[in-house]
N, C-alpha and C positions, 0 to 999 in steps of 0.2 A: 504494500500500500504506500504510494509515494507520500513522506512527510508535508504535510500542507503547512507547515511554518517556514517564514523564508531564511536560510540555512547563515549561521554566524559565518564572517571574514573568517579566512585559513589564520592557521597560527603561523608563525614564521619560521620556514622550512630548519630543519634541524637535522643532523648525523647520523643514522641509522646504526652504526658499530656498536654502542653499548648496549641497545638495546636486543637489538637481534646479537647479539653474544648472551649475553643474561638468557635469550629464549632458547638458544639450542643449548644451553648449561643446564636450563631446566627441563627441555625434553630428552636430554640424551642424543642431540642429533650432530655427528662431528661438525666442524667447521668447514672441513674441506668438501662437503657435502654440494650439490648444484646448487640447492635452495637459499643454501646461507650463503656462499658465494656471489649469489645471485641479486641476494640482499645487502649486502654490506656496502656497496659503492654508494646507494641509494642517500636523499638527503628529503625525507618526506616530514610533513606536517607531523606532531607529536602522536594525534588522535590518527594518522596514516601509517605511522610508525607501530601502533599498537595493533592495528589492521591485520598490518602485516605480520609481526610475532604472531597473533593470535592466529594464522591461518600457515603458518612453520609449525608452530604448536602440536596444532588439531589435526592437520592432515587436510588430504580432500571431502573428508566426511562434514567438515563445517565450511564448508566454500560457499554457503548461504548466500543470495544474492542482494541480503540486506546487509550482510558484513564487507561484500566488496566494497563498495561506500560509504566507509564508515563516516559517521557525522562529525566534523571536524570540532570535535570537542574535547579538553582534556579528560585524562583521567581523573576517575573519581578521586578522594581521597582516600587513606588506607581502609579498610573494614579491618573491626575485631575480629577475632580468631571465632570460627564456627563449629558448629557441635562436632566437630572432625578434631579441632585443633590446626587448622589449617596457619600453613606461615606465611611470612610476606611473600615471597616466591610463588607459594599457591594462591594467591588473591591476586600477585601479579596476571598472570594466567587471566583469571576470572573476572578481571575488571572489565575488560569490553563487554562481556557478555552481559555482567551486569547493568552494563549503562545500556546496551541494547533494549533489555527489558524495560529498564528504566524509562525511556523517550517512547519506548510504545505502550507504557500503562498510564502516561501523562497525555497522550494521542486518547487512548480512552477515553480516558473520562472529560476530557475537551470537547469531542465528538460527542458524547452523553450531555455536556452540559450545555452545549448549542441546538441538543434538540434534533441532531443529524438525522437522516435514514436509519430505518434499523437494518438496510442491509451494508449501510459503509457501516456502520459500529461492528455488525458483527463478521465483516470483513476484517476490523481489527484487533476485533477478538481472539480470531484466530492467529490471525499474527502474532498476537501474544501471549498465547498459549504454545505457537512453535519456537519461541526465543526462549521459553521458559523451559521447556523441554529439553533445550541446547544446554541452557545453563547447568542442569541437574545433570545431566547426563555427561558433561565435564565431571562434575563438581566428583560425582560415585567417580568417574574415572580417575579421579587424583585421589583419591582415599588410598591411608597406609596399606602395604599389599599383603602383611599380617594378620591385618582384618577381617579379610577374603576366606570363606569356609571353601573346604576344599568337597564341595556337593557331589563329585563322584566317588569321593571316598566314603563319603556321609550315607549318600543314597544306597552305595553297596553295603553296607553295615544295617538302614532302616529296611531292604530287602533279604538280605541274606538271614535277618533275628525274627522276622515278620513279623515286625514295626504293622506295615500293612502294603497289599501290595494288589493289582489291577486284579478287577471281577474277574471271573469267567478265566482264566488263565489258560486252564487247560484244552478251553476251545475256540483261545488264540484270544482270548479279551476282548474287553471295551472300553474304549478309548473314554476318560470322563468318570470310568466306573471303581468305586477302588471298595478292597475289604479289609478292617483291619483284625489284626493276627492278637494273640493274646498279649504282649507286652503293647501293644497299641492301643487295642479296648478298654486297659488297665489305665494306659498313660490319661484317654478322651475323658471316661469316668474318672476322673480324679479330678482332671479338670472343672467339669461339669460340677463336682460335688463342692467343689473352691466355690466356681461361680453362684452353686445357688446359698451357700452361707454369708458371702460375700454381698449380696445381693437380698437376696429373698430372706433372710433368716436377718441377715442387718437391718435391714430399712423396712423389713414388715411389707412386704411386695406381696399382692399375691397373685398365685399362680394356676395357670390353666393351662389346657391340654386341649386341642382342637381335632377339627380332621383336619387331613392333606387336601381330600378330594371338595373340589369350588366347585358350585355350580357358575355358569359364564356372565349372568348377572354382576353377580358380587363383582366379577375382577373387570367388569366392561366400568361400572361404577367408579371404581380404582383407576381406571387407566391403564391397566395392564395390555388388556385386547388391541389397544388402537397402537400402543407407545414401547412395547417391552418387544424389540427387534432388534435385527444385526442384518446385514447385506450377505448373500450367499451367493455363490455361482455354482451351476451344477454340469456334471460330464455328460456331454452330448447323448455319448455311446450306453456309458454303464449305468448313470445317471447317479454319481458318486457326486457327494457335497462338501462344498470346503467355504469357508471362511471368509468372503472378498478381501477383508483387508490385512488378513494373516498371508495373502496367497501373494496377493503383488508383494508385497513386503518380502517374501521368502525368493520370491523371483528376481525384484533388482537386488536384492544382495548375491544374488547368485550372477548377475551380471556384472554386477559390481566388483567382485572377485577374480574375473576372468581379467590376464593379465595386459588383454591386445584394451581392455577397455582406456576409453582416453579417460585424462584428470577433469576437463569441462562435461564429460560424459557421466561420470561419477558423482559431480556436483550438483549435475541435474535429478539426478535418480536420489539423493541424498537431500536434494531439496522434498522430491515429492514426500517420500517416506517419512521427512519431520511433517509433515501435514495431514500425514493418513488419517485423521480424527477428525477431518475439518470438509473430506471431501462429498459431494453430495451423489445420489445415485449415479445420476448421470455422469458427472463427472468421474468417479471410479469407472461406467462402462467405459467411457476414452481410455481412458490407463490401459485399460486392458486389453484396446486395439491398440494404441499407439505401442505398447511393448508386449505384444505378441504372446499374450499369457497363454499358455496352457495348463492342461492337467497334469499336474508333478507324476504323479503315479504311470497314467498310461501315454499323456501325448497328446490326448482328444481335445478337439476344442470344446468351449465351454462356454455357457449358458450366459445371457450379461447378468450384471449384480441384481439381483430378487431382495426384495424384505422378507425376512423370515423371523416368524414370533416365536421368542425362545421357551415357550412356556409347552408341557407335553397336554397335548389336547384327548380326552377321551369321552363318555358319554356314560353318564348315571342311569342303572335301570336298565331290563331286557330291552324295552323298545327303541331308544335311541335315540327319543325326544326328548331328554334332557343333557346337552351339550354340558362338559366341565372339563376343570383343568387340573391337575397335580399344583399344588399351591407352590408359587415362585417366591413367597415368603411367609412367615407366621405372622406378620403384626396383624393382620386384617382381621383372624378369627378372635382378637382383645378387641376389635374396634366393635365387632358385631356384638359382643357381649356387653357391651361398656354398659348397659342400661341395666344385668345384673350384676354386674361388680358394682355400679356405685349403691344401688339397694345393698350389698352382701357388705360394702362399707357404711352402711346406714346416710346416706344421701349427703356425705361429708368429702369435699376436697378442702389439700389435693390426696389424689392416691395412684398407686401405679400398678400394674400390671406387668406381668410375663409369661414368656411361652418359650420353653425348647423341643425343637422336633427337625426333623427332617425336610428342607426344602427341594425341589428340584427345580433347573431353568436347562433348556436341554441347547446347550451351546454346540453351534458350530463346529468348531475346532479347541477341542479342551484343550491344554495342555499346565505344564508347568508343574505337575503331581497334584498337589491338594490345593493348589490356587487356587486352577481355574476348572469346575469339575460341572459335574449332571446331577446326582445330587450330595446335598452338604446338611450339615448339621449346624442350626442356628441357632443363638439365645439370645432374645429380644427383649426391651421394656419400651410401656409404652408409661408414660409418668403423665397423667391427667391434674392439671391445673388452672387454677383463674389466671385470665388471660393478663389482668390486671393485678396481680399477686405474684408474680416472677421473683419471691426471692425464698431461699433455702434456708430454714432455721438451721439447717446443721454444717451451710457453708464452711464457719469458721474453722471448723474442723480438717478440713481442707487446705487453707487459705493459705495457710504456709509452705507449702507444697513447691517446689521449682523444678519446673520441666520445658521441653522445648517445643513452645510454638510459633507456627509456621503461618501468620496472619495475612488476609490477604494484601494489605497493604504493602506486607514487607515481597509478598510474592509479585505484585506489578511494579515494584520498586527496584528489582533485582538483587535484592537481601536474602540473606542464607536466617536460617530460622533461629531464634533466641533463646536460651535462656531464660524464663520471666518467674517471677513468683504468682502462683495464680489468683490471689485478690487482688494485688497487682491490674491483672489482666483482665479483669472484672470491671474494678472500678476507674480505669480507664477506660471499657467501654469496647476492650479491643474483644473481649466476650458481652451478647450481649446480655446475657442475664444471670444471678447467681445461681438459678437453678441447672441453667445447662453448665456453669463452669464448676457445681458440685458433682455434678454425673461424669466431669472430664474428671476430675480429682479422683473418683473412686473408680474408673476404669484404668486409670494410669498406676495408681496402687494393686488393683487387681492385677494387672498386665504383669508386671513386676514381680507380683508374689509367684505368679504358675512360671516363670523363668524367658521371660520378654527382659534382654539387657537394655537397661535402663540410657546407657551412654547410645544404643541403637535404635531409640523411639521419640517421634516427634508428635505432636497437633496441629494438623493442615489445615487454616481453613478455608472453607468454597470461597471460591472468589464469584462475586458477583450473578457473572453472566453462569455461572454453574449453578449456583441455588434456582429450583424450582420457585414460580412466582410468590409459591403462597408461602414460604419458607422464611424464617425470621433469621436464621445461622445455623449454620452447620462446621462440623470438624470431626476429622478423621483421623483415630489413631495408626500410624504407618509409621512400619518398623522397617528398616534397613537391614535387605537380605543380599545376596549372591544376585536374586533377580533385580535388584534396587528397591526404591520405596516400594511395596504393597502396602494396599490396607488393608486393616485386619477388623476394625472395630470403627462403624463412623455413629455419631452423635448429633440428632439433629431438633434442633426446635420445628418442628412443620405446621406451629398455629392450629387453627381450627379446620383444617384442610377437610382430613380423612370422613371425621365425624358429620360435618356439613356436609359432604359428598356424599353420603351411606342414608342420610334422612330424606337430603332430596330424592333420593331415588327410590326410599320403602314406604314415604310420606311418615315413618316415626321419628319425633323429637328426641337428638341424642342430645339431650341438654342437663344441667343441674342446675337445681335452686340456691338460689344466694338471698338467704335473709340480710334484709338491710336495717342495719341500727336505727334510721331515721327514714322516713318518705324521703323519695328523689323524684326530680323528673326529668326522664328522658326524651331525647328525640327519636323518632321511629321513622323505619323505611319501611315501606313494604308495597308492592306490586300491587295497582288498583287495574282489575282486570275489565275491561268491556265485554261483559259476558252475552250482550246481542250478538256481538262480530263475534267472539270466541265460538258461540252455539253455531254459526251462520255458515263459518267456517269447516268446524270439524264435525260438529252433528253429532253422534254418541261419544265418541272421544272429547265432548269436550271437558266431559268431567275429573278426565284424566289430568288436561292443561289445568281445572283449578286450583285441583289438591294438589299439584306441586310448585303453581305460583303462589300457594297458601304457605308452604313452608320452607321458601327459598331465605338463606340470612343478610344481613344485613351488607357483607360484603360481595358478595355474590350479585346482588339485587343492584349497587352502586357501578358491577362490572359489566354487567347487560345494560343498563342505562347508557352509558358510556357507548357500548354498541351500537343501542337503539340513536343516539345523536349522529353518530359518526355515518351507519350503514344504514338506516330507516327500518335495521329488523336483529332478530337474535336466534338463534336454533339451540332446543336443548333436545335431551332424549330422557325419553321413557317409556317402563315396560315394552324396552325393545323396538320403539318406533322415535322418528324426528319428527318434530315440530315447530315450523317458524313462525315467530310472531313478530308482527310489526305494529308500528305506532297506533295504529287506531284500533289496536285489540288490546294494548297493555302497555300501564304508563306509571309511574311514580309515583308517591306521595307521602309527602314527611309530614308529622304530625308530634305536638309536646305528649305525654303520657305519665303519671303521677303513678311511682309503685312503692309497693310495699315488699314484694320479695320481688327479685330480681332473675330472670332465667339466662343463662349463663351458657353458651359451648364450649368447652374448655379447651384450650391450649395443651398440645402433646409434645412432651419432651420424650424422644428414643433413641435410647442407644442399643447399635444394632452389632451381635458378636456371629463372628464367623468363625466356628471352632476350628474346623479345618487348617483355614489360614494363621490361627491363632499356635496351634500346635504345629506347622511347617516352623512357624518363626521359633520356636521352643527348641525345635531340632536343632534349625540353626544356628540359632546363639550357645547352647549351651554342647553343641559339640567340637570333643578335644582331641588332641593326638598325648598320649602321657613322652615327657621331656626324655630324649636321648632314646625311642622305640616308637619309628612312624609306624610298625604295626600295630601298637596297642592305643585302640581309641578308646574313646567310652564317651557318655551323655553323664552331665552333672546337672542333673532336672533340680531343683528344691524337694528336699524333703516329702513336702507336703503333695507334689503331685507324681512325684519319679512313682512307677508301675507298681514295681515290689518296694516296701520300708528298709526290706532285712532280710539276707539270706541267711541261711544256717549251714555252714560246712564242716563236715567232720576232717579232720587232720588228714585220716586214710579210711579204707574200706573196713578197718579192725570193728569187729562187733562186740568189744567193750564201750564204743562209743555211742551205739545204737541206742541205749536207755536216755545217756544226756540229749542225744538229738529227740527224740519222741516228748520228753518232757520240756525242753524249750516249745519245741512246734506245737506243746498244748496251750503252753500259758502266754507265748504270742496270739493262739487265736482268744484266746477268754482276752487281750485287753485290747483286740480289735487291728492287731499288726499284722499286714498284709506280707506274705514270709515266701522265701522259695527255698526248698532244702536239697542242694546237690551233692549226694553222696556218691558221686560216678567215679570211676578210674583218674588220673589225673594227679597233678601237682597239684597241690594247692595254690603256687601263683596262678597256674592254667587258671584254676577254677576261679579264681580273684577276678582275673582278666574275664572270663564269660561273665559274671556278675556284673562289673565295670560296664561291659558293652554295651546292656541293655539298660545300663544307670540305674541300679539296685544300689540306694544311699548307704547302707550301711551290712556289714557281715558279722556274724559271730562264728569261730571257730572253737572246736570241739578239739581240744587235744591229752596229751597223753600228765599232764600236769590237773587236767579238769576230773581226771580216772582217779589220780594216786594221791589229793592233797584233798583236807578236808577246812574250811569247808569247799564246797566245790566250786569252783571257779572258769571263766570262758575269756576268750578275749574279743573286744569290741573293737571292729575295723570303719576308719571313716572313708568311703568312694572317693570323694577328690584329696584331699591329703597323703593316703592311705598310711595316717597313723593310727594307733594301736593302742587300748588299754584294758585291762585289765580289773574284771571288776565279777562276784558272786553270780552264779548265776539265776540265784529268784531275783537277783534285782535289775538284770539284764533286759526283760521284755517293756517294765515298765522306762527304763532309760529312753529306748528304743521308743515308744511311745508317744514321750515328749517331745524327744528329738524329730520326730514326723507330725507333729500339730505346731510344732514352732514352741513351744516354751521352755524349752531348751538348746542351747546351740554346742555344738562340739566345745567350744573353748570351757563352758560351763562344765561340758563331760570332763575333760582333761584338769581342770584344776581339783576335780573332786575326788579323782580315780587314778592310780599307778600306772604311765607308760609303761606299755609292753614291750619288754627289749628282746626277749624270747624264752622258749620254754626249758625250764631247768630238769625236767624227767622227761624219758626218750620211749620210755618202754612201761606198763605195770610194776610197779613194786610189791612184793606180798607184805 
């Protein structure tokens, strides 16, 4: 989008050698190389000079054709170090990119506040959502190369233990489908049992259990039916489907690689692919003539891009007349309910709701393992509040809390995400309200506690043109993995959306009473309908058009007026039919109103968990290689959610030791310790290391000292330190105990208890 402001005087041309020397010191690119040689005689403007480094730097992958001309303006000044720890060297790098972002999120909102077209705005939205894109996708690429999980080593350890691993395996799988194996089921349930005391058992939430299966109503209400798509192309021949914009995207990098390809060929194909999110039907079917796409698999040509609704469609009942879908999320079945949960809360906000269960959205092209799948396992809240009451008595509890958010300011600004204290963040306003920045507080606690590394999690939030209209703020928890930021957890204010939408469509009021201390009076809207022309018009249907211009609300009613001025009409739908209406069937009318209780649609605070996603990042973060043996990995899950608490190993296979093992594995299960007892052939490091692998926090071993000394005694092993002490054995299971609900930590074990240095009897003594 060319810059509409007329462009500052050049700076006065300056020496290119320091700087392009600094840039190939920081890429690693020799001197003698064409590009720096190529560079060095040059004598360009400061902000030409940065152009340039920045495009030695990056390679042909950022030869964006808004970096060729960069805006001849200095560099920013330095940034603080970002959640990286990033150094001057590294901000070097990343200053163009930033001020890129920077002059196109100021184009924004100039373009916004002139009032422009919404399709130049959202021509520049786009744009600035591809410079954003550039930037981050630097930014992971300069990150310490320590940091970096080594995911085929990770994945062959969650396959080879079954962690869990693709449906159907043995009749070649499905792609999307996955099963998890016992040390996974253990790991999700554990999880799960965090989130609902963390949640449900803390804040007095309660909980409900839905079906899967929608009839097509509910989700056309929702928006599901019209809006929950992805673009697909399908094989001519075999009529195999794939993905549109996974497909070109896999195509030009595979052009892109090819080494006859030219460097302005490259830039081009490197331009499209940052915009893949931004192109419209049509415009993807060009792509795909101009570059020749075929079918990867067999060759055929291919179908142009189709909308295809990711939701699995089936039909309730033998006969087939009721169309439904496998539910693409749980919130909707709390929204349906809301009018018995607020009775089961005796007609009291605010209050919340939740649901965990299984979703399914049957994508395209899954990939990534547990990212991006067919179906997944959700846990949702839906927090019902006065709209006019937005603030959390138990904020403060929170409030002290600092973690890093990623606000949208600081995102069209080209800022790396901060640091903040979250009252802070509150009361400046950069959240808008305490009740969603207490749901941020206690997901980012939560996150933390199942083994989400704290230095690898930020709060993003939407920027603007991404929130849904009706949406007050949203932020999403994303964790930094191997694949980059995902999300795992988003968090959204979405107003009176859901609930207004689900009334107009059953004609019931999902409302609650608000007694008022004193009489008020209000102003009222509500649709004065011309019921001659309505009758004249639709004839038995008209009575369909009254009852839901009878309970249409107040914002809703302001939005079709708006229409009705602009266009002279407005279409809404129900019980499955459209209906427009224009000005001389239905008009306006405000009026003052004097109440005593007040009816109220309340405002939904939800935060949405993706367990899946949530325990990919668990893998991530928390897996190790043990120091000086790349063979030996292991997972150091937390305590409270690792699979097994404690395994029980006997020294050897001697059957003196068979009583102490049977009598641990009783009084572990009487005090609720989830225990694995391997008494198999083996060393005991062997056995160490298989324990380690599948992150079993803690071991007790049974040895020849526990046989011959009285009273009887075990030693207690810690998984990641793998120190050792020694302590009775009745008092072992309850140690064990603590140390898995958190009230106890190892250092607490060790100050109490004799490191074990080793066993002083080898054999029975008589």
């Amino acid at each position: 989008l060319p810059h509409p402001q007329p462009r500052p005087q050049p700076l006065p041309s300056r020496p290119m050698q320091p700087l392009v020397r600094a840039a190939a010191a920081a890429a690693s690119v020799s001197l003698a190389s064409p590009c720096v040689r190529a560079l060095l005689p040059l004598r360009l403007s400061l902000s030409g000079g940065w152009a340039a480094a920045l495009l030695l730097l990056s390679g042909p992958g950022l030869h964006h054709r808004h970096y060729r001309h960069q805006l001849q303006q200095p560099p920013p000044p330095p940034q603080a170090a970002t959640m990286d720890g990033d150094t001057s060297g590294v901000e070097t790098v990343l200053a163009p990119l930033r001020q890129a972002v920077r002059e196109q999120g100021e184009l924004v909102r100039k373009l916004k506040a002139e009032s422009t077209p919404q399709v130049d705005v959202d021509r520049a939205v786009a744009e600035l959502k591809v410079r954003k894109r550039i930037l981050e996708a630097k930014e992971l690429a300069l990150q310490p190369k320590d940091d970096i999980v080594d995911r085929t080593k990770m994945e062959d350890t969650l396959k080879r233990r079954f962690f869990y691993d693709q449906a159907f395996a043995i009749y070649g799988g499905v792609s999307g489908l996955y099963d998890f194996g016992p040390v996974g089921c253990a790991l999700k349930n554990n999880t799960l049992q965090i989130w609902r005391h963390h949640f449900i058992q803390e804040e007095q939430i309660l909980e409900i259990d839905c079906t899967m299966l929608t009839p097509e109503p509910v989700l056309k209400t929702s928006g599901h039916v019209d809006k929950f798509a992805d673009y697909m192309v399908k094989d001519l021949k075999n009529g195999e489907c794939f993905r549109a914009d996974h497909l070109l995207k896999a195509h030009l990098q595979k052009l892109m690689s090819d080494k006859k390809c030219s460097v302005e060929r490259k830039a081009e194909m490197e331009d499209v692919i940052t915009q893949m999110d931004n192109y419209s039907q049509q415009e993807l079917a060009d792509l795909f003539v101009n570059y020749n796409v075929k079918s990867p698999v067999t060759g055929n040509d291919l179908s142009p891009p189709i909308s295809f609704n990711l939701m699995f469609q089936t039909s309730i009942g033998p006969g087939g007349n009721m169309p439904g879908y496998l539910r693409p999320e749980t919130a909707q079945g709390i929204f349906l309910n809301f009018k018995r949960l607020l009775e089961f809360n005796q007609g009291k906000l605010p209050f919340a709701a939740a649901q965990i269960g299984n979703s399914f959205r049957n994508e395209i092209s899954p990939r990534s393992g547990l990212i991006r799948v067919r179906e997944f396992t959700m846990a949702e809240i839906e927090h019902f509040v006065d709209p006019s009451e937005k603030n959390h008595p138990k904020f403060s509890s929170v409030a002290d809390l600092e973690m890093m958010l990623y606000s949208g300011q600081a995102q069209t600004s080209g800022q790396s995400a901060r640091k903040m204290r979250l009252g802070d963040a509150v009361e400046q306003g950069i959240i808008d309200n305490s009740v969603l920045g207490y749901f941020i507080g206690r997901i980012y606690l939560f996150l933390v506690k199942v083994g989400v590394s704290a230095s690898k999690l930020r709060f993003r939030q939407h920027m603007e043109n991404e929130m849904a209209h009706y949406a007050c703020d949203c932020w999403d928890a994303e964790a930094k993995t191997s694949y980059g930021w995902i999300e795992i957890v988003g968090c959204a204010d979405r107003s009176c959306y859901d609930l207004a939408c689900h009334s107009r469509a059953t004609k019931v009021p999902l409302v609650a009473e608000k007694l008022l201390k004193e009489p008020k009076t209000v102003s009222v809207v509500q649709f004065e309908p011309n019921k001659s022309a309505i009758g004249k018009e639709f004839k038995k249907e008209a009575k369909v058009v009254m009852e839901y211009l009878s309970v249409c609300d107040t914002c809703y009613i302001t939005e079709m007026e708006t229409e009705l001025n602009e266009k002279g009409e407005f279409t809404f739908e129900s019980v499955g039919k459209k209906f427009t209406l224009t000005k001389n069937m239905v008009g306006v009318k405000r009026f003052q109103k004097t109440l005593h209780v007040e009816e109220i649609t309340p405002s939904v605070i939800e935060p949405s968990f993706g367990i899946g996603r949530i325990m990919y990042t668990v893998f991530e973060h928390t897996f190790k290689v043990r120091a000086g043996d790349e063979q030996r990995t292991y997972f150091s899950f937390p305590a409270p959610v690792a699979p097994y608490k404690c395994s029980v190993l006997p020294l050897s296979q001697n059957q003196e030791f068979a009583p102490f093992v049977k009598e641990l594995a009783e009084a572990l299960n009487r005090h609720g310790v989830s225990h694995k007892v391997d008494d198999s052939s083996g060393s005991i490091g062997r056995r160490y290391a298989r324990t380690d692998e599948i992150g079993v926090a803690f071991g007790i071993t049974i040895d020849f000292d526990t046989v011959n000394k009285v009273p009887h005694t075990a030693t207690l092993r810690d998984r990641d330190s793998m120190r050792q002490i020694r302590a009775e054995i009745s008092q072992l299971p309850q140690v064990v105990r603590d140390l898995s609900n958190g009230s106890m930590t190892w250092a607490d074990v060790e100050a109490n208890y004799p490191l074990f240095e080793g066993q002083e009897t080898s054999k029975k003594e008589n």
